[in-house]
N, C-alpha and C positions, 0 to 999 in steps of 0.2 A: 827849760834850760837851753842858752842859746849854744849850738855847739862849733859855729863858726862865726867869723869876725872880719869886715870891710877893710882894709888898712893898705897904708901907702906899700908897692911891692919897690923891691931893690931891682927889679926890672925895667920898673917903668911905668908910672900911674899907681892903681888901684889893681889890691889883688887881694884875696879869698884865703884864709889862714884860719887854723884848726885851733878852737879854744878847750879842745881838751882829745885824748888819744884815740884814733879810730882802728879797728883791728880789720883785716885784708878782708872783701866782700862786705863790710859796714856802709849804711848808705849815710854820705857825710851832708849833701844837700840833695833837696830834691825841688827842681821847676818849679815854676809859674810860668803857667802855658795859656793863660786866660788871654792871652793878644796876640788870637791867630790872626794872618794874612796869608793871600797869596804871592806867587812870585811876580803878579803885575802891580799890588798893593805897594812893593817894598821898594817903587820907583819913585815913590813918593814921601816916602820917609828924608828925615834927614842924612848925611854921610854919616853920622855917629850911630847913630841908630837903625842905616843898614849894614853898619859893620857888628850890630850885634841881632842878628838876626840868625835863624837858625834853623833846617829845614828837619822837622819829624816825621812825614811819611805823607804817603797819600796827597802830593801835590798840595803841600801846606806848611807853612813857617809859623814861626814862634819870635815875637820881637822880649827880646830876653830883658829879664829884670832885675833888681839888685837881688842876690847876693850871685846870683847865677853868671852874669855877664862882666864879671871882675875874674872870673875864673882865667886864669893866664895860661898860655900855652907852653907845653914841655916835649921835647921827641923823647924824654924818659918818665911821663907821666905817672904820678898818683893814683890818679883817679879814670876811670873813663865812664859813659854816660851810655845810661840803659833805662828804657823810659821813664824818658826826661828827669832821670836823676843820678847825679854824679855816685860812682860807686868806687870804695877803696881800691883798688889794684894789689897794693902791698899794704904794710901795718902805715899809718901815720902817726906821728907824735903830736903832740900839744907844741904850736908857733908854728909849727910848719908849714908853707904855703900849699897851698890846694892846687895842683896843675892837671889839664887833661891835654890830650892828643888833639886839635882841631882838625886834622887830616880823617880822623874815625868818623865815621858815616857821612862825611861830606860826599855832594853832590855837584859844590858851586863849580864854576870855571874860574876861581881866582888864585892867588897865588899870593904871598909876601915872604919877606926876610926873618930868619928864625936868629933870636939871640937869644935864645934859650941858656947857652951858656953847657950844657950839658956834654959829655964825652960824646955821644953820637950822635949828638947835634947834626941836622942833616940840612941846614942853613937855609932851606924855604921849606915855608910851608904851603901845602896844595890846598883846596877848599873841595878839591874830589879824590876820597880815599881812589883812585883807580888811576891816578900819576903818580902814585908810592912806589918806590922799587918792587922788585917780586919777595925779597927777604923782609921787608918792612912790612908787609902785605900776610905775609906768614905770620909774623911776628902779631899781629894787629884782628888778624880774621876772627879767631876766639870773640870778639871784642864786639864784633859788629852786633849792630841791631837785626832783628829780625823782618824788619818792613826795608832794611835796605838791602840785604840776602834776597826778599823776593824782587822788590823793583828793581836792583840795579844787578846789572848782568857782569861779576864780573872772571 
């Protein structure tokens, strides 16, 4: 049984929606990790496809794949991702779209504009959890992986 579903988001493009209820700690999708690269590898990719790229630990990326890489970003996330796979945060309903934090476990030095749309919407997002306020950071630490707790000092 397929338990989530590809569809146009009210965001903008393609986003990731729940074809039946997940209850908080349910793993709703879980990666496809089978196309690693490095971070010299990902100079070579197309712009679409380093914008869904993804780093897992150990000086290594993950060029993400469908259903994984429609996963839309939220500053009030669903979901967040625990190896390489999206985990409930709260209960979800059936239609509901699938959103995680893209600031959690990031590493990158990027940055873009957040329309999340959300109350505490915090209107960019960072590609390195460690340019998140200190309350965001609180809020979020729970959350982190455990390969980014040892590499990343913060």
């Amino acid at each position: 049984m397929n338990c989530i579903t590809v569809k146009k988001s009210s965001k903008g493009g393609k986003g990731v929606f729940a074809a039946r209820d997940f209850k908080k700690g349910e793993v709703v999708l879980i990666w496809d990790i089978s196309h690693q690269l490095s971070r010299e590898q990902i100079k070579n990719l197309s712009q679409d496809d380093q914008n869904h790229t993804n780093y897992i630990g150990t000086d290594t990326y993950t060029l993400m794949q469908s259903p994984e890489k429609f996963v839309d970003h939220s500053c009030e996330p669903n979901t967040y991702v625990k190896n390489q796979q999206d985990i409930a945060l709260i209960d979800i309903e059936k239609g509901e779209e699938i959103t995680t934090d893209y600031s959690l476990n990031g590493i990158d030095d990027w940055e873009m504009q957040c329309n999340c749309g959300t109350q505490n919407c915090r209107k960019v997002i960072y590609g390195d959890f460690r340019k998140l306020d200190l309350k965001t950071k609180k809020r979020l630490y729970p959350y982190l992986e455990e390969w980014y707790k040892r590499e990343i000092k913060i």
